[in-house]
VEXKELO-271594 format. One record per residue (C-alpha): residue number from 0; chain; x, y, z. Coordinates in pm, 1 decimal. Last residue first. Layout:
% residues N
{NUM,A,{X,Y,Z}}
...
This chain:
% residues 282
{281,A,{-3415.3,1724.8,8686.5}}
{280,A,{-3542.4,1559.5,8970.3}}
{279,A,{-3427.3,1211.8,8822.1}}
{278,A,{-3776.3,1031.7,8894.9}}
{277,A,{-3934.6,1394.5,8758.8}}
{276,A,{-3724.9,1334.6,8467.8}}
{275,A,{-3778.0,1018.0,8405.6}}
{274,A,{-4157.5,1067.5,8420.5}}
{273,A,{-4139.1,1413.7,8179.2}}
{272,A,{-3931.0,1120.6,7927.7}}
{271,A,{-4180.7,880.7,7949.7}}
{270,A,{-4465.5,1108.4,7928.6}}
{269,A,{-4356.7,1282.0,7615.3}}
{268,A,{-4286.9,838.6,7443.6}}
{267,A,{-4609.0,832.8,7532.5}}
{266,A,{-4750.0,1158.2,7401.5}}
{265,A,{-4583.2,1074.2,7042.3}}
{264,A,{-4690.5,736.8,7051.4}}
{263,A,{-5058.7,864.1,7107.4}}
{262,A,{-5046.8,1103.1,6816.8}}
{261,A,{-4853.2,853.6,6596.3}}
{260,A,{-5193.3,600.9,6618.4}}
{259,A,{-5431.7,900.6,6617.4}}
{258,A,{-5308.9,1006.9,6276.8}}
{257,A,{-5314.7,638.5,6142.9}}
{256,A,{-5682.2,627.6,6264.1}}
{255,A,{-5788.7,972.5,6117.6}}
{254,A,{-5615.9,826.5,5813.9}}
{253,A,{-5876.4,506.6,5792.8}}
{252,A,{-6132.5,757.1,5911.7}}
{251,A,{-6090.0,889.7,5630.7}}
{250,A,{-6112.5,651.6,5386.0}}
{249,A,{-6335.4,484.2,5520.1}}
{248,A,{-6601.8,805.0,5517.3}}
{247,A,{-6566.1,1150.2,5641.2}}
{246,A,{-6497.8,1402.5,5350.6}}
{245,A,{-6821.7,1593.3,5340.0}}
{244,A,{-7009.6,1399.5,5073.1}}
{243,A,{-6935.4,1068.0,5332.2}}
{242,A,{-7063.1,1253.2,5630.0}}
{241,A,{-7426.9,1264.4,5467.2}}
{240,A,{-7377.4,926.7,5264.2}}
{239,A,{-7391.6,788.6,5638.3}}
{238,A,{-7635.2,970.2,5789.5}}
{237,A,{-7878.1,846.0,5483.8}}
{236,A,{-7744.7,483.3,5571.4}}
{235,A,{-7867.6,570.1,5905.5}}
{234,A,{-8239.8,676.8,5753.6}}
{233,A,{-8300.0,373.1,5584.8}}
{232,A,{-8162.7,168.2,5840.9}}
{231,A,{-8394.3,310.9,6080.9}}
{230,A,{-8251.9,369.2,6405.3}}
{229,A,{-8306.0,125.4,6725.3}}
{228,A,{-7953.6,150.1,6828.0}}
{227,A,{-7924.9,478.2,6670.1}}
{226,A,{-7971.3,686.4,6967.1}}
{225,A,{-8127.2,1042.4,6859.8}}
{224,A,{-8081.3,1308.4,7159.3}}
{223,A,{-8321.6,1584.2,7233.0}}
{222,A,{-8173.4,1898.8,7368.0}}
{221,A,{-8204.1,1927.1,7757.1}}
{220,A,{-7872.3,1788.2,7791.7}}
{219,A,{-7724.1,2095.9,7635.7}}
{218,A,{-7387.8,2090.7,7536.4}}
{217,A,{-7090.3,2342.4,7648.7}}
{216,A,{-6885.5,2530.4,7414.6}}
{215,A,{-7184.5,2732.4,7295.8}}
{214,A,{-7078.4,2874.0,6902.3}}
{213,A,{-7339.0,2704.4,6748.7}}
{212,A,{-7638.9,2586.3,6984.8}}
{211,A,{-7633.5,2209.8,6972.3}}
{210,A,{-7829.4,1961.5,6709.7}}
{209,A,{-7830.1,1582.3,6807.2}}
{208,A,{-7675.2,1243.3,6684.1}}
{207,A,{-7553.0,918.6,6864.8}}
{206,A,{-7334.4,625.3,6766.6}}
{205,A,{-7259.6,624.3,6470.0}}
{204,A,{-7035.8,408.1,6306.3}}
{203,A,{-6656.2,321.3,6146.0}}
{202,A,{-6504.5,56.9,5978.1}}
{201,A,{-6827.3,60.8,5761.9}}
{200,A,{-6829.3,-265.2,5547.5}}
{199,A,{-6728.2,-317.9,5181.0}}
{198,A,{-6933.0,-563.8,4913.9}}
{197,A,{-7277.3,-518.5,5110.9}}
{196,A,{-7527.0,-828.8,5111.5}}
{195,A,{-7590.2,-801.7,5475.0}}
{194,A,{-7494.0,-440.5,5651.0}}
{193,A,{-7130.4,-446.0,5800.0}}
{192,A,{-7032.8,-561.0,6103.1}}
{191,A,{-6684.7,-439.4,6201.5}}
{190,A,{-6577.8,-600.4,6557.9}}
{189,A,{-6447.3,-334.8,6791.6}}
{188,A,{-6689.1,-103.3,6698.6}}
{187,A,{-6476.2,254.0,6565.7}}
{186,A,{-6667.1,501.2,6717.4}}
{185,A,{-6910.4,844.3,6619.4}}
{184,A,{-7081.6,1093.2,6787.1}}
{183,A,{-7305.4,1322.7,6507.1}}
{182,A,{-7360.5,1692.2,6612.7}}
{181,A,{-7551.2,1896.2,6379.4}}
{180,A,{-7476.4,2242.2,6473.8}}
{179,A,{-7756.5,2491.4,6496.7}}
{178,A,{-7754.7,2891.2,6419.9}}
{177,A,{-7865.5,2907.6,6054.2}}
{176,A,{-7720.6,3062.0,5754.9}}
{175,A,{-7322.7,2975.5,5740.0}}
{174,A,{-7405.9,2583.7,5805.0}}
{173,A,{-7227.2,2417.5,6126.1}}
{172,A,{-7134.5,2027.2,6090.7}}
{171,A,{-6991.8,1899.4,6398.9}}
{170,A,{-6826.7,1529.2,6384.0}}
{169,A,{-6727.0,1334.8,6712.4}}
{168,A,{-6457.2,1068.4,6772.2}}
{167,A,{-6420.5,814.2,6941.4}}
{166,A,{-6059.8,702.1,6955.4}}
{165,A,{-5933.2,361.8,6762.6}}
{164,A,{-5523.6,412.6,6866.7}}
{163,A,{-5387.8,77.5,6736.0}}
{162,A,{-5096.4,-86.8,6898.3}}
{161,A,{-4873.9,-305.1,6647.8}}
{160,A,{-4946.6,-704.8,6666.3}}
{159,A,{-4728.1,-911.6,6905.1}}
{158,A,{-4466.6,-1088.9,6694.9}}
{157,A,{-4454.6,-1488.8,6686.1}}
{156,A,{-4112.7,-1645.4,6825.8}}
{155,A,{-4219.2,-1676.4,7190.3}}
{154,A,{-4532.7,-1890.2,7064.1}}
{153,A,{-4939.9,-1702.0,7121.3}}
{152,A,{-5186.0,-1966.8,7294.7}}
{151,A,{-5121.7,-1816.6,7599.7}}
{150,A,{-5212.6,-1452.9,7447.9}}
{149,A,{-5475.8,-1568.1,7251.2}}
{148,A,{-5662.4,-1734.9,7584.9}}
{147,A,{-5592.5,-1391.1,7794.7}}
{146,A,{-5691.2,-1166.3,7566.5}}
{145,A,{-5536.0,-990.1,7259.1}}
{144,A,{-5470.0,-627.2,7191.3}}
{143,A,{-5705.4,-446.1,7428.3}}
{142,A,{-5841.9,-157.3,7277.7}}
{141,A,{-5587.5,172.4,7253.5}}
{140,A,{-5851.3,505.8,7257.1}}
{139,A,{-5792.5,584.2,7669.1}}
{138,A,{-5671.4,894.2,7609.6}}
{137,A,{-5613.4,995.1,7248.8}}
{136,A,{-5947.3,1240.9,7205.3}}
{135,A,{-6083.4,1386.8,6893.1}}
{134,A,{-6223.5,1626.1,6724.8}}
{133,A,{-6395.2,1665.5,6372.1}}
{132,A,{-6507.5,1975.6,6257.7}}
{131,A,{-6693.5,2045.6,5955.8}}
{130,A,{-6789.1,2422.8,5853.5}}
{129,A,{-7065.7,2473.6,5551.5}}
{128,A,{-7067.2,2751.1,5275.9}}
{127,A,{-6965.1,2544.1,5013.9}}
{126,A,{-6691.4,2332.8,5190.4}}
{125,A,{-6480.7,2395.7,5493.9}}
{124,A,{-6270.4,2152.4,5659.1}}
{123,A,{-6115.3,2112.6,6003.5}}
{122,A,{-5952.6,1825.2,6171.6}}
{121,A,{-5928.6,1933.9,6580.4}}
{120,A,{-5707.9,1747.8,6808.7}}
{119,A,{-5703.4,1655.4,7178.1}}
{118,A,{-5429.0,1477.8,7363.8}}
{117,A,{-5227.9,1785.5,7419.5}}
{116,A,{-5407.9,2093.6,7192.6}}
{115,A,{-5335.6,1973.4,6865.4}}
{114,A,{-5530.7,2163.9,6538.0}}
{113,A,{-5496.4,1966.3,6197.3}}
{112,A,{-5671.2,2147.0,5878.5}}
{111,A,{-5840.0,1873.9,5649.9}}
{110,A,{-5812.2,1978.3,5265.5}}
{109,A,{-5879.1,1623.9,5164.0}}
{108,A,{-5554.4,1445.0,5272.3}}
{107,A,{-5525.1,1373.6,5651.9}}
{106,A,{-5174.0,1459.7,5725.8}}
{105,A,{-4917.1,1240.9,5911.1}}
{104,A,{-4788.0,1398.7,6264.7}}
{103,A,{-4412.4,1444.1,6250.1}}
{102,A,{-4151.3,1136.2,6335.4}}
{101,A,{-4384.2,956.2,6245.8}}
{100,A,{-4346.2,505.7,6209.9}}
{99,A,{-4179.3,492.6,6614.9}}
{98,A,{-3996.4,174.6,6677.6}}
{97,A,{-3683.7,316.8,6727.2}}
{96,A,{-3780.1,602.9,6944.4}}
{95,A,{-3994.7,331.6,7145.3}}
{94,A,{-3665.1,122.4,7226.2}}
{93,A,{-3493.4,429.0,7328.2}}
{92,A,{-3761.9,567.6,7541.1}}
{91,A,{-3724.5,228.9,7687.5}}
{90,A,{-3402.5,211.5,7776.2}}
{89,A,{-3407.8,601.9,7963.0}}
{88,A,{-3725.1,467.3,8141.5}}
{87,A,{-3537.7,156.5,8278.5}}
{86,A,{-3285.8,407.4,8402.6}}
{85,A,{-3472.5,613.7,8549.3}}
{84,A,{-3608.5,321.8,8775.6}}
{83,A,{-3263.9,174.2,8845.5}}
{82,A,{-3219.4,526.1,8980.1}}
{81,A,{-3508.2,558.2,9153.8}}
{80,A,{-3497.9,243.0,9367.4}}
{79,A,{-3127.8,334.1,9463.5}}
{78,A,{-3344.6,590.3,9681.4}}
{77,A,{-3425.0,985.2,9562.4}}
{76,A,{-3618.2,1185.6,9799.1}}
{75,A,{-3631.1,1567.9,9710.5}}
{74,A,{-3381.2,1823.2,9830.0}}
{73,A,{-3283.2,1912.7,9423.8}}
{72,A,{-2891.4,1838.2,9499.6}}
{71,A,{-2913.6,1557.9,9337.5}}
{70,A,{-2754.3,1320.5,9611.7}}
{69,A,{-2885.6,929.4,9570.5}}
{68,A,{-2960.4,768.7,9866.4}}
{67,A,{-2989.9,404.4,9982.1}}
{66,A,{-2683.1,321.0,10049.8}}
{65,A,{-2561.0,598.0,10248.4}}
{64,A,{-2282.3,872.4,10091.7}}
{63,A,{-2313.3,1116.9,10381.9}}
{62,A,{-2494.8,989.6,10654.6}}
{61,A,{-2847.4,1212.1,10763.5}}
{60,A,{-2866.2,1466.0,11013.4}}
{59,A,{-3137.1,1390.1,11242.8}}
{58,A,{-2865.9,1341.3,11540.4}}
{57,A,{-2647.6,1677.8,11471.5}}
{56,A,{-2989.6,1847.6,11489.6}}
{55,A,{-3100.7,1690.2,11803.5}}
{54,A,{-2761.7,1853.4,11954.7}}
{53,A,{-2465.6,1928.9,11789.4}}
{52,A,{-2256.3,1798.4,12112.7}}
{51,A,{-2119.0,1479.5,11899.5}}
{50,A,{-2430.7,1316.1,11873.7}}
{49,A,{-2350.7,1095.7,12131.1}}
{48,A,{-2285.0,1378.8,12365.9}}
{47,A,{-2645.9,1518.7,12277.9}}
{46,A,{-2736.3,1133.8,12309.6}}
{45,A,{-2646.6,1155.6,12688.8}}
{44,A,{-2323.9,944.9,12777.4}}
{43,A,{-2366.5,838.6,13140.9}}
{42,A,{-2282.0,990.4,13512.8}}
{41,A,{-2275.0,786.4,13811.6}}
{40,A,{-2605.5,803.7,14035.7}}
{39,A,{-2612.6,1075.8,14296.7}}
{38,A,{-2663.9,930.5,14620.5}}
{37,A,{-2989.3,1008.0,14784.0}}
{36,A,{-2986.2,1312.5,14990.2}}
{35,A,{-3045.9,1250.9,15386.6}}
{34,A,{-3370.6,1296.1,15570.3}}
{33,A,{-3284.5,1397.1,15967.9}}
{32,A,{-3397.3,1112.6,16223.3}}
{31,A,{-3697.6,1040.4,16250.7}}
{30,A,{-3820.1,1004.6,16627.9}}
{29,A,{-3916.6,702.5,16753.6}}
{28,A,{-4282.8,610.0,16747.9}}
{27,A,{-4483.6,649.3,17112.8}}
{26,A,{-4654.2,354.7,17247.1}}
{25,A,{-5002.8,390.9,17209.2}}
{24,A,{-5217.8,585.5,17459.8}}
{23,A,{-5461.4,420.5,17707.1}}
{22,A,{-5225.4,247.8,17920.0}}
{21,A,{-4936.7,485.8,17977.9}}
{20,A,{-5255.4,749.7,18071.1}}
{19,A,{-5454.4,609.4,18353.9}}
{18,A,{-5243.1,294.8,18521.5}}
{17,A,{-5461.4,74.9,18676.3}}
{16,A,{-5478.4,33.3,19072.0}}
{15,A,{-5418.7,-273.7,19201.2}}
{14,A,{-5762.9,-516.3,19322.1}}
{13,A,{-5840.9,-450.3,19715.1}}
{12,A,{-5750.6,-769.7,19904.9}}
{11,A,{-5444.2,-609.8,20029.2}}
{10,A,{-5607.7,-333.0,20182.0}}
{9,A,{-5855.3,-531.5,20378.8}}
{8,A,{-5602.8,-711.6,20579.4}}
{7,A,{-5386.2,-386.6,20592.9}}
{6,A,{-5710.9,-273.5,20802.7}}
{5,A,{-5762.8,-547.8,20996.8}}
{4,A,{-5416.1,-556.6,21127.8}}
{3,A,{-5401.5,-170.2,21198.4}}
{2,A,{-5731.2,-252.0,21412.5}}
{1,A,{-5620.7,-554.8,21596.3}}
{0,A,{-5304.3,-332.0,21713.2}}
C-alpha cells in the first residue's frame, strides 16, 4: 500500500502532457460557402437608344436647319460666318465696279503690241530690224499710299488719293544679226530725283543692265551684271536716250503706268468675285 502511494505521489508531480498536433497547427478557416451571382443592376438608356436605335451614325448626324449652318448642297463647311462674308464681297465688288476708270485695258500708243498672261504682260515693238519687249508684273507693284503720321493727320471729309500700280519692269532689246539680248531692269523710285539743273526729271530708272542668250527663257547668273548705283552719269544718260529712241521714255512709262493701274483693278475686282464664290461654294 506504501508503494501505490508513492507512486501516485510521483505521478502527480510530473508536468501534463502537451497536446502534439491541435497545438502546432492553426485553427482551421470555415468553409466557403458556394459563390453567388451579383445582382444584376437595373437597366438604363444606352446612347444607341438615345439615338433613336440608328446607332453611332444616327448620333453624328447633324440637326437639320442649325444655327450655324448654311445648306448648299456642295458638302463643304459653310457657317453664318460665310454668308455675312459673301456678302460683304458681293458689296464691294459693287463699289469697285463703280469706281473702276477701264472697262478694257487702255493701249500704249507707239505701235506697242499688249500680250496678258494673268498678272504678267508683254508690250512689244519692232523697229528697223530690232525687237523690244517690255514685261511686266502686277503683284505686289501698289506702294504704300500714305503712312501712319499722314494718315492721322488726314480729316474725314478729305479723299484718300487713287491707288497707283508702279511695277518694275524690265526692257529686252534683241537685234536680227547677233544672238545677245540687252537686258535693262528698270523701276519707278518712289521719290523722283532728277539730275541737277534739268527742266523735267526721269519718272522712271534703271536699275540693272546685262546681255542674256536670246531665245533662253531662263537667265544666267554667271553673266556679268552692271549695277548703276555707282554708274557713270555720262554713260546712264547714254542708257537713257538708248530706250528713249525705242519708244520707252516718260511718256511711256507714264501709259505703261495707267495700263498697270486698270490691270491690277481688273485682277482684284477677278479675285473678289473667284473668293465669293469659293465662300459661296458655287
Amino acid at each position: 500500500m506504501l508503494l501505490a502511494r508513492a507512486l501516485r505521489a510521483a505521478a502527480a508531480a510530473l508536468p501534463a502532457p502537451r497536446p502534439l498536433l491541435a497545438a502546432a497547427l492553426p485553427p482551421r478557416a470555415p468553409r466557403p460557402g458556394p459563390v453567388l451571382p451579383a445582382p444584376a443592376p437595373a437597366p438604363s438608356r444606352s446612347l444607341w437608344q438615345l439615338g433613336g436605335g440608328g446607332g453611332r451614325a444616327a448620333l453624328l448626324r447633324p440637326r437639320r436647319g442649325s444655327a450655324g449652318g448654311v445648306s448648299c448642297g456642295c458638302g463643304g463647311l459653310h457657317t453664318e460666318g460665310d454668308k455675312a462674308f459673301a456678302q460683304f464681297l458681293a458689296d464691294e465688288i459693287k463699289e469697285e465696279k463703280k469706281i473702276q476708270k477701264h472697262k478694257a485695258l487702255p493701249q500704249v500708243s507707239g505701235g506697242w503690241e499688249l500680250e496678258v498672261h494673268g498678272t504678267e504682260a508683254k508690250l512689244l515693238r519692232k523697229v528697223a530690224g530690232e525687237r523690244i519687249t517690255v514685261t511686266f508684273n502686277i503683284n505686289n507693284s501698289i506702294p504704300p499710299s500714305v503712312d501712319e503720321d499722314t494718315q492721322e493727320d488726314q480729316k474725314p471729309d478729305e479723299q484718300e488719293p487713287d491707288i497707283t500700280s508702279t511695277p518694275n519692269f524690265v526692257v529686252e532689246v534683241v537685234k536680227d544679226d547677233t544672238k545677245q539680248t540687252l537686258v535693262l531692269d528698270c523701276h519707278y523710285p518712289e521719290d523722283e530725283v532728277g539730275h541737277e539743273g534739268e527742266e523735267e526729271s526721269d519718272i522712271f530708272t534703271i536699275r540693272e543692265v546685262s546681255f542674256q542668250p536670246t531665245g533662253e527663257a531662263d537667265w544666267k547668273d554667271t553673266n556679268y551684271t552692271l549695277n548703276t548705283d555707282s554708274l557713270d552719269w555720262a554713260l546712264y544718260d547714254h542708257l537713257m536716250d538708248f530706250l528713249a529712241d525705242r519708244g520707252v521714255d516718260n511718256a511711256f512709262a507714264d501709259e505703261l503706268i495707267e495700263l498697270s493701274t486698270a490691270l491690277e483693278h481688273q485682277e482684284y475686282i477677278k479675285f473678289l468675285e473667284d473668293l465669293k464664290s469659293f465662300v459661296k461654294c458655287q
